[in-house]
N, C-alpha and C positions, 0 to 999 in steps of 0.2 A: 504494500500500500504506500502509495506517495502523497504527499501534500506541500504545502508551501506554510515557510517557517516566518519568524515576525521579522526576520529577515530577510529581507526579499533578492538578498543573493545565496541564501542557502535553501535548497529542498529536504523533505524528510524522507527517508526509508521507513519502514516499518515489516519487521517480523514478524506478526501478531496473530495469531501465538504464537509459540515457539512449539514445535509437535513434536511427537513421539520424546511425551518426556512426563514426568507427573506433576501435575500444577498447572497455572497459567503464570507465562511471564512473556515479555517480549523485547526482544531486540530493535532499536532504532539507530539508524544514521542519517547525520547531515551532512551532505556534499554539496561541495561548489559547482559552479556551472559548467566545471569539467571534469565532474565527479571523482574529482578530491573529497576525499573523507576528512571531513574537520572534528569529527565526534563518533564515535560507537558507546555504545551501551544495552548492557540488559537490564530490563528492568521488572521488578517481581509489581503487578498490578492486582493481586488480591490479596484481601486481607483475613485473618483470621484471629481472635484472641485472647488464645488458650490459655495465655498467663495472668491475664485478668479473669477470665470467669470462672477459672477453679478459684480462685479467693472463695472462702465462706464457704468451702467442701471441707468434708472428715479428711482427711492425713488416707485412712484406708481406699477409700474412696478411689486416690489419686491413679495406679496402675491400671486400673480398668474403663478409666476416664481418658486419660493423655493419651490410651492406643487409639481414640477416634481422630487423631493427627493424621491420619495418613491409612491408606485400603493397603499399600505395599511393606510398609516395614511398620507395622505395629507392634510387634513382638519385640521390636529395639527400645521403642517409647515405654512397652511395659517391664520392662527388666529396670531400665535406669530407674524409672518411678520406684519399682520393689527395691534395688539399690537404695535408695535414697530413704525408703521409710522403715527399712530395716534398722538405720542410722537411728530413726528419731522414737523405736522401740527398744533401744540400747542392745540390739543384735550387731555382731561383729563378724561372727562365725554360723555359717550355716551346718544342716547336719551333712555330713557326704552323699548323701542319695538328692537331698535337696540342690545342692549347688551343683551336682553333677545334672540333674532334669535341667536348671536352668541354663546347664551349657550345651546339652542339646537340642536344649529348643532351642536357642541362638544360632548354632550353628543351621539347625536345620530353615528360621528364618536368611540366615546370610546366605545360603546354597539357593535358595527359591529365589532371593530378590536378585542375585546374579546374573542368576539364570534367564530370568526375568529381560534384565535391560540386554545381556549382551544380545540372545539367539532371537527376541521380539524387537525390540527397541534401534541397537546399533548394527546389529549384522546386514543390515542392507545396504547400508551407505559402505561399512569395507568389503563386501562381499560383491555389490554391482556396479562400486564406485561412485565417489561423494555428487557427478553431475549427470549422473543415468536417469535414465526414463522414471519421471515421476510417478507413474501408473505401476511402475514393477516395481519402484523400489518401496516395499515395506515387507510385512512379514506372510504376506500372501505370495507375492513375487520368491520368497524362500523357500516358503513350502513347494510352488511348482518345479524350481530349479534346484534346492537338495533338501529333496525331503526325508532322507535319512537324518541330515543335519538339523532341517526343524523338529524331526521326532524327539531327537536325543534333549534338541531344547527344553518342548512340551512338559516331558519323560524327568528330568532335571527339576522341572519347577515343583511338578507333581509331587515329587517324593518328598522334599522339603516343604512340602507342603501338609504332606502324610504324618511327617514327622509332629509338623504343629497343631494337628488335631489329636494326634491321640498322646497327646499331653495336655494340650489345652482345652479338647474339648471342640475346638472348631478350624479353620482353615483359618479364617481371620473375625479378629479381636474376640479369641478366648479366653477362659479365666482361668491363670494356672498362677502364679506368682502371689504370694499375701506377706505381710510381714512377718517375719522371722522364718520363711521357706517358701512350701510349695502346697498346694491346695488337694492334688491328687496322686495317686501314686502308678506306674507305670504298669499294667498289667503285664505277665508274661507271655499270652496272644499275642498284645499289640507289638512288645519287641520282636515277639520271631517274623513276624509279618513285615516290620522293616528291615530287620535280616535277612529273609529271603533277595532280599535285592541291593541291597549297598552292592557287593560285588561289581554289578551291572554298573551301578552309580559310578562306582569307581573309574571303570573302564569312559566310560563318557566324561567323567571328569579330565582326565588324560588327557582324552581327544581332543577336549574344547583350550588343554592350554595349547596342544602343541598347534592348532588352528592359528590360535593366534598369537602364538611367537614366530609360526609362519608370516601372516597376517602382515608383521610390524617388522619383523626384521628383513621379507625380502621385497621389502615395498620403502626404498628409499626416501620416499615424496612425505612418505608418514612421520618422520624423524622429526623434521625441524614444524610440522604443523601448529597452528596455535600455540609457539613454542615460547614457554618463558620461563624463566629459572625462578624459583620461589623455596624457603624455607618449608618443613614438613613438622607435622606434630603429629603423635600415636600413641598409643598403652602399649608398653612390652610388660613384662613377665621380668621379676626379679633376677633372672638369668639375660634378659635381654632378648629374649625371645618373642616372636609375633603372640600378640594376647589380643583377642577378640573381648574376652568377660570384663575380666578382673586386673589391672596391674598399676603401674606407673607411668605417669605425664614424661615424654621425652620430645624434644624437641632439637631437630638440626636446623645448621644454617644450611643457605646455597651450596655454598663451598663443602658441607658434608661437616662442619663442626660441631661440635655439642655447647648447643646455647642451654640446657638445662636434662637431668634426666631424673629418676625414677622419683619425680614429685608427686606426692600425696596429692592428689585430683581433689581433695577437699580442700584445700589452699588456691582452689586455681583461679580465684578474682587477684590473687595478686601477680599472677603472671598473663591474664586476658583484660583487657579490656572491649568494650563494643562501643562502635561510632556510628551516628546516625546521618544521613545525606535527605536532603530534601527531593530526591529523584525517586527514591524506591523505600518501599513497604521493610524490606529486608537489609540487616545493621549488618556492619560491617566489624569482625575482632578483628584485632594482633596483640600481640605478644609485647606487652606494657615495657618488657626491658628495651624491646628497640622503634617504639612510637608506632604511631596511625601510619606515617608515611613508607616506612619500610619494615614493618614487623609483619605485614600480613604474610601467610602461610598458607601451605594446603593440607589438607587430609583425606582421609577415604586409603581404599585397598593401594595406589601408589604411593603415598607415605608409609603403608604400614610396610610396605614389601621391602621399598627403600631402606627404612629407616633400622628395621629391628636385624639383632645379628645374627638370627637362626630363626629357620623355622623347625618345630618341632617333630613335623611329621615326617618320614624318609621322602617320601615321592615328592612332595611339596617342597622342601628342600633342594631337591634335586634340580625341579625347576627354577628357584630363586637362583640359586647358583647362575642357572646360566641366562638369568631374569640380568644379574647384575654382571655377568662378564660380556655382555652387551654395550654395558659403559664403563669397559675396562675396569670394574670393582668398584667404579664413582655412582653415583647416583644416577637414573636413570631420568631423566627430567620433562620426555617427549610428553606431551600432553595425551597423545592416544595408545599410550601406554598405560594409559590407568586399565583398558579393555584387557590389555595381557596380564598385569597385575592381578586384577580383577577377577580370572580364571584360577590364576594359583591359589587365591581365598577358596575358590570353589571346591577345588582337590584337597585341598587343607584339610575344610569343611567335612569332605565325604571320610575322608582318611579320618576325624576326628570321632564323627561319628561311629564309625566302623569300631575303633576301639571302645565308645560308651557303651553301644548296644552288647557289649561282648563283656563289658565289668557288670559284676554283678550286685553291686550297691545300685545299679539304676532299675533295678525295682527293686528297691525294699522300699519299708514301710514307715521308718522313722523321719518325717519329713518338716516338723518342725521342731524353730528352739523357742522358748518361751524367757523373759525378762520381764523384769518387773519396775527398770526403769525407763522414763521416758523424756526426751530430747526435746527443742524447739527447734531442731537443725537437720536436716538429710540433706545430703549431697552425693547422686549416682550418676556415674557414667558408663559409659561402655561404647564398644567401638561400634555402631551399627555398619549395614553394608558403606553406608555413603563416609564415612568418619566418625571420628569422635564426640559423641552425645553428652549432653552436661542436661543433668536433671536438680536443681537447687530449689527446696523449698522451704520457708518457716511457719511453725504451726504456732498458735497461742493455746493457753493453759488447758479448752475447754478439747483441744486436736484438730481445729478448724483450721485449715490454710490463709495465711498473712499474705503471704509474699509467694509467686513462684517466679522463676526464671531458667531458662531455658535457652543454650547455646546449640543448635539444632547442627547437624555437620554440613550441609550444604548453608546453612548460614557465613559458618567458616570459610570455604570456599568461594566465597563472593566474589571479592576482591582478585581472587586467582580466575573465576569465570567472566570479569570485566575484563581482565588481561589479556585472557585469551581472544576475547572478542573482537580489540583490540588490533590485536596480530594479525589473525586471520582478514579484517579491513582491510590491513595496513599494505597484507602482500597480495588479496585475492579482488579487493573491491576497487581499491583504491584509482582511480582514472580512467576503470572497464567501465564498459556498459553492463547494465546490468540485466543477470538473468535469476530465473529460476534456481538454477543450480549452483550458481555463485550464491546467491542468497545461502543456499543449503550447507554450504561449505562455514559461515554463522553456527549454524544451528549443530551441525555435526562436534566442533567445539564446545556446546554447551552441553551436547549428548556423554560429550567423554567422563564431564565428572557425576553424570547419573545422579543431576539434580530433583531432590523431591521438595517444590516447591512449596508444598500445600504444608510441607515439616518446618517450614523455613520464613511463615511469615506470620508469625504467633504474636513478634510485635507492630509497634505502629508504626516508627519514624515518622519524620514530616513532610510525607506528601502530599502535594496541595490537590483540592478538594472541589468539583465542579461541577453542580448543578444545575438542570436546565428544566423546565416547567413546559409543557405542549401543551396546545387542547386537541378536541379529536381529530382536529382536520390538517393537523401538524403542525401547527404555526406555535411558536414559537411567543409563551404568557410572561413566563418570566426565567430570570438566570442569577445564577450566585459563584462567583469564586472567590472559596476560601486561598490564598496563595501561603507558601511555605514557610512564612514566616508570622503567619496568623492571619494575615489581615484578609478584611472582607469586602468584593467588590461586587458591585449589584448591575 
């Protein structure tokens, strides 16, 4: 969509929406008369706001409340929450049957929503390339042309999806997490019925990394795409290892240095900050030690792959290795590398799983700890698919919620998906004519860090605010704009 800007030597672009992606948000550019790019941006345009109208809920309440953030990763929203109100029921330790349920149900959420973005969402744009026929390129077009490889997609979400109903009880937003554990205990049908088939998982895990380390490494053009260098932050594991659940705040520079590591995630207002812009619904952190201007960061499955020193698992492992000798042992920085990172979480995932289903604490029966003191403070995180989640809430005397706040992981990543926007302007729009498919080359950047929008715009900022009055015959009764710094013009 184009228009004319209050400048009458700039026109606008518009992306709107941005598709195959979860949320509404959109991209815009202004170019000069010979379509020089003078601005890009994405901008998040809906609003939602979760952190205001949980105020005046029970503390209990909260996990099965915040999963209605999002149809894709709500199983992220309700872990942090049970994280967090564990904290304010003086729970520290859960029993091993309980923390082991809630790490496979995480895991079996992180293998669904993977699954999810790469084989529905992204695989058409690197599978029939980013300016192909708009009619073929989605997830129809894949199914016609490898439908063994949409199967495996399908078949992938499915299972992790099996996973989180017979824990929770349903496919999405069930009820398995409460304070101090877990609400149900694992039947031993329900595990042999996901053991029948991890095997299979496994093998399509495989396939899907080496797809796309094919994908990225023998496709040159992909290297420098939406390419920008940025610091990372993720949970490892007291060993330094990839941690999805439970661990500690680390955070690298560019350059691969340790700007901080295994920080107590309940301390992290002193190492984030969030800054608000008057363009969009959705804040912007960095990292307080090195300012608004250069502290912002990325997360999600490219940081964690980056940044942690082992992964746990043999096979997963195996591909980080050669995930990182890609960038001779440095960081890997390509923007659509989060897609091949993004599969390693997936094998991780199946590998992780395969070993729960096979201990035998995940079915037993002892699934709560009980306390008898109680907090005005919870603070849970966890790495969901997209990065790292910050769940901070405080309760008053009666266990009503005060305060919540909420650092969503595609929140974090703003600042690195204005960049990338950016980039890709800079080298694909910049003085072309434009098309369809140049457009799409936008969008395919905002696809890489597998934005869930709808998770990501809980607060307000100050976007300005515009009103327009019709009557039936269209015309136009009355109009109001609120502008971004309050004021009101009629």
């Amino acid at each position: 969509m184009e228009k004319e800007t209050k400048n009458s030597n700039l026109r606008r672009v518009a992306i709107d929406p941005v598709t195959r992606v979860e949320g509404h948000g959109k991209i815009t550019l202004l170019l000069d008369e010979n379509n020089r790019v003078q601005e890009a941006r994405l901008h998040i345009v809906e609003f939602r706001g979760f952190e205001k109208f949980i105020q005046g809920r029970p503390y209990w309440e909260v996990p099965f409340f915040v999963q209605r953030l999002c149809g894709i990763c709500p199983v992220s929203h309700h872990l942090a929450a049970a994280k967090a109100i564990d904290q304010i029921v003086g729970v520290e330790q859960l029993t091993p049957t309980a923390e082991k349920l809630r790490r496979l149900l995480h895991f079996g959420q992180v293998l669904q929503s993977h699954a999810l973005h790469f084989f529905h969402l992204s695989s058409p744009d690197l599978l029939f390339g980013f300016g192909s026929n708009l009619a073929h390129r989605n997830i129809i077009g894949v199914i016609e042309d490898y439908p063994d490889l949409a199967l495996k997609g399908v078949k992938l979400r499915k299972y992790g999806q099996q996973i989180i109903k017979a824990i929770s009880g349903k496919r999405i937003h069930g009820t398995a997490a409460i304070a101090g554990g877990m609400n149900k205990a694992l039947a031993a049908e329900e595990r042999n019925e996901l053991l029948a088939d991890i095997n299979e998982v496994l093998v399509w895990s495989q396939d899907a990394v080496t797809l796309n380390e094919k994908i990225h490494v023998t496709h040159a053009e992909n290297h420098n795409f939406a390419a920008i260098g940025s610091h990372f932050l993720s949970m490892v594991d007291d060993q330094g290892a990839l941690e999805l659940y439970h661990g500690g705040l680390r955070a690298k520079s560019v350059t691969g240095e340790t700007i901080f590591d295994q920080f107590d995630y309940r301390g992290y207002q002193k190492i984030i900050r969030e800054e608000v812009r008057p363009w969009s619904y959705m804040k912007f952190p960095f990292l307080t030690e090195l300012g608004k201007e250069k502290g912002w960061y990325r997360v999600g499955p490219l940081a964690r792959v980056n940044s942690c020193d082992y992964i746990s698992t043999p096979l997963a492992e195996e591909a980080r290795q050669r995930f990182k000798a890609f960038a001779d042992g440095g960081f890997v920085q390509d923007t659509l590398a989060y897609h091949w990172a993004r599969m390693i979480e997936v094998l991780h995932c199946a590998e992780s799983i395969h070993d729960l289903l096979n201990d035998p604490d995940i079915y037993g029966t002892d699934l709560t700890v009980k306390s008898d003191e109680k907090r005005s403070e919870g603070i849970g995180v966890i790495e969901a698919p997209r990065g790292t989640l910050f769940h901070h809430y405080i309760v008053n005397d009666e266990g009503l919620i005060e305060k919540a706040n909420l650092i969503v992981s595609t929140t974090s990543n703003n600042q690195a998906m204005n960049e990338s926007v950016r980039a890709v302007a800079d080298a694909y729009i910049d003085g072309h004519e434009i098309t369809e498919g140049l457009l799409n080359h936008l969008e395919i950047a905002v696809r890489a860090y597998d934005p869930c929008l709808s998770c990501a715009t809980h607060a307000l900022g100050k976007m300005p605010l515009k009103i327009e009055l019709v009557d039936a015959s269209g015309q136009q009764v009355d109009r109001l704009f609120k502008h971004s710094d309050g004021t009101i013009e009629r």
